[in-house]
C-alpha positions in Angstrom: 63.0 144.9 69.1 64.5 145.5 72.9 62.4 141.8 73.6 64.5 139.9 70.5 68.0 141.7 71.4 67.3 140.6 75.3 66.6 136.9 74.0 69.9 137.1 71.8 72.2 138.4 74.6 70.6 135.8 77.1 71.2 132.7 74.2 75.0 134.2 74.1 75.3 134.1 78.0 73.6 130.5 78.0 76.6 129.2 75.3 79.4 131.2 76.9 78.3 129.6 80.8 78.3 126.2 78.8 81.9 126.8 77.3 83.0 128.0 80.3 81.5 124.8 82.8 82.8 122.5 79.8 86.5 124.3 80.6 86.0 124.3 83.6 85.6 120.2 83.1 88.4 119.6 80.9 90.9 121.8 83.4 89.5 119.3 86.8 89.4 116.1 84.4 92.9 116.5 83.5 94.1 118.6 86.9 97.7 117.1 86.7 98.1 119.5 84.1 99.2 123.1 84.8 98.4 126.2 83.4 99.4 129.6 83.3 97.8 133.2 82.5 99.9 136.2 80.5 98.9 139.7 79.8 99.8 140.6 76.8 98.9 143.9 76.7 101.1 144.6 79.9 104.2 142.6 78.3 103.5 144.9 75.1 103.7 148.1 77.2 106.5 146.9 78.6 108.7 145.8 75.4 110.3 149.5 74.5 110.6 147.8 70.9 107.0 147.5 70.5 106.1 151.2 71.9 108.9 152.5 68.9 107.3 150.0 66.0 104.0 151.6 67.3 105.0 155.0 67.2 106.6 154.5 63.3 103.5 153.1 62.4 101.7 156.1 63.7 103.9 158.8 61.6 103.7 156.5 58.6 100.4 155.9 58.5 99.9 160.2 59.3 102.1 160.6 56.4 99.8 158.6 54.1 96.7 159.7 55.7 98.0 163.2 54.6 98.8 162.1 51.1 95.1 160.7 51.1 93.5 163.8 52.1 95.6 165.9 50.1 94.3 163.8 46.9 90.7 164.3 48.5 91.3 168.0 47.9 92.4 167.8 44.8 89.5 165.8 43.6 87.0 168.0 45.7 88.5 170.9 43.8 88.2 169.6 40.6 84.1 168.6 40.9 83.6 172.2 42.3 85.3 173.6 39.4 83.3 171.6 37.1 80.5 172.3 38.3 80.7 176.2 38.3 82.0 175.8 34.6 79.7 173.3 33.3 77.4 175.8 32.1 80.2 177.1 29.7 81.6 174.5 28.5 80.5 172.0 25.5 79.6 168.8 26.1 83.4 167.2 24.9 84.3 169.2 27.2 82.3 168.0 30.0 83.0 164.6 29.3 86.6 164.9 29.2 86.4 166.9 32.8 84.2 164.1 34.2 86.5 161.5 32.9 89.4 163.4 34.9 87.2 163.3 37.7 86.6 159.5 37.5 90.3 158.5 36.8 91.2 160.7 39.7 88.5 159.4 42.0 90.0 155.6 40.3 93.7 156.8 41.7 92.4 158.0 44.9 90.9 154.5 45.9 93.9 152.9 44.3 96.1 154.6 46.6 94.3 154.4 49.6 93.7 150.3 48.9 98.0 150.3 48.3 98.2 152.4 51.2 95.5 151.1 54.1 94.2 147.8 52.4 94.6 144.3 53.6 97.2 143.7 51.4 98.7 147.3 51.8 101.7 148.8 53.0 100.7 149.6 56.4 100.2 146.1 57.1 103.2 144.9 56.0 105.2 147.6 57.7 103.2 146.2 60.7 103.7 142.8 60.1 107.7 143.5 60.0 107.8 145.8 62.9 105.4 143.7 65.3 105.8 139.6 64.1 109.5 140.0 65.2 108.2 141.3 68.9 105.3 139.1 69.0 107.7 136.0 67.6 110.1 136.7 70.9 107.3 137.0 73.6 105.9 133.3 72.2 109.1 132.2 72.5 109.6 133.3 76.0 106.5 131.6 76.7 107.7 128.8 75.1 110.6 128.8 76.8 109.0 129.1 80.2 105.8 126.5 79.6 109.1 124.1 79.2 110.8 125.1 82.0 108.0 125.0 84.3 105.6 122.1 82.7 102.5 124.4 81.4 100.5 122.6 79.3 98.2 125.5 78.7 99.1 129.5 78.9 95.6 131.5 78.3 96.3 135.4 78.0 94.3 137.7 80.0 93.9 140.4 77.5 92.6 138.6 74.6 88.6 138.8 75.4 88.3 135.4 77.0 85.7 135.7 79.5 88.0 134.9 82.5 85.9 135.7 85.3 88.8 135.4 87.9 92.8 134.0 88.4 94.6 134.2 90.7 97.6 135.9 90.1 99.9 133.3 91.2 99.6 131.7 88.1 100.4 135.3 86.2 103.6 134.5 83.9 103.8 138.0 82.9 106.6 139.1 84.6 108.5 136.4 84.1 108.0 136.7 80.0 109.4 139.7 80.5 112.2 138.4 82.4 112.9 136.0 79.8 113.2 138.8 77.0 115.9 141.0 79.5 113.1 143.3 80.3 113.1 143.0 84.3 109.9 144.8 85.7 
């Protein structure tokens, strides 16, 4: 097993050193381009904006997380309670409690999906708390590429496997300097 998984991470090292040559290529064949690097995670920590649309989403999604667990409980309650009085009661009676139980467990996922799912609530308070933010530091890039002639602005943060840059060609700061936020 440790043999196959050493043979799998050595095949992903061989395609990411051939991406990263073929970059490497495409940035030399075509070096009367520029480029630029950002970091979005430090221009994030640095947009107040973004720290307060984080911090609402925190006591929003606490508050539904709450309402979640509270309907948890509730539902808990009810199967433990059925189960002590099962032996007493008839079996209409059983069924009805079980359907309870069912139509309760139906609301609980119902509300967690309106709540947490992909579609849900939380992510479309995100979505209007965060796209304005992340809508104004593209533009500041924008805004800047133009200025400056970048053809290309890679961002730091994002999992690229940068292996170095120099940090002359860091726009960062300046993003931030474009939005009024002066570091």
């Amino acid at each position: 097993m440790f043999l196959i998984f050493v043979k799998l991470k050595i095949e992903v090292m061989k395609k990411k050193l051939i991406a990263f040559i073929l970059f490497l290529g495409c940035v030399s064949f075509a070096n009367a381009q520029k480029f630029a690097m950002v970091d979005l995670e430090y221009i994030l920590k640095n947009v107040p904006a973004y720290e307060t649309a984080n911090e609402q989403l925190n006591q929003i999604s606490a508050k539904w997380q709450a309402e979640v667990k509270e309907k948890q409980t509730e539902i808990q309650t009810m199967y433990k309670n059925y189960n002590t009085e099962s032996v007493f009661l008839s079996d209409e009676m059983k069924k009805k409690r079980e359907t309870e139980i069912v139509n309760a467990e139906k609301s609980l996922n119902e509300l967690r999906s309106k709540y947490f799912g992909p579609q849900g609530e939380l992510n479309k308070k995100r979505e209007s708390l965060i796209k304005p933010i992340q809508d104004e530091i593209y533009n500041a890039i924008k805004n800047i590429s133009e200025l400056k002639g970048y053809q290309l602005v890679l961002d730091r943060a994002s999992g690229m496997d940068i292996i170095f840059a120099s940090p002359k060609i860091d726009i960062s700061d300046d993003v931030l300097s474009e939005m009024g936020y002066s570091k």
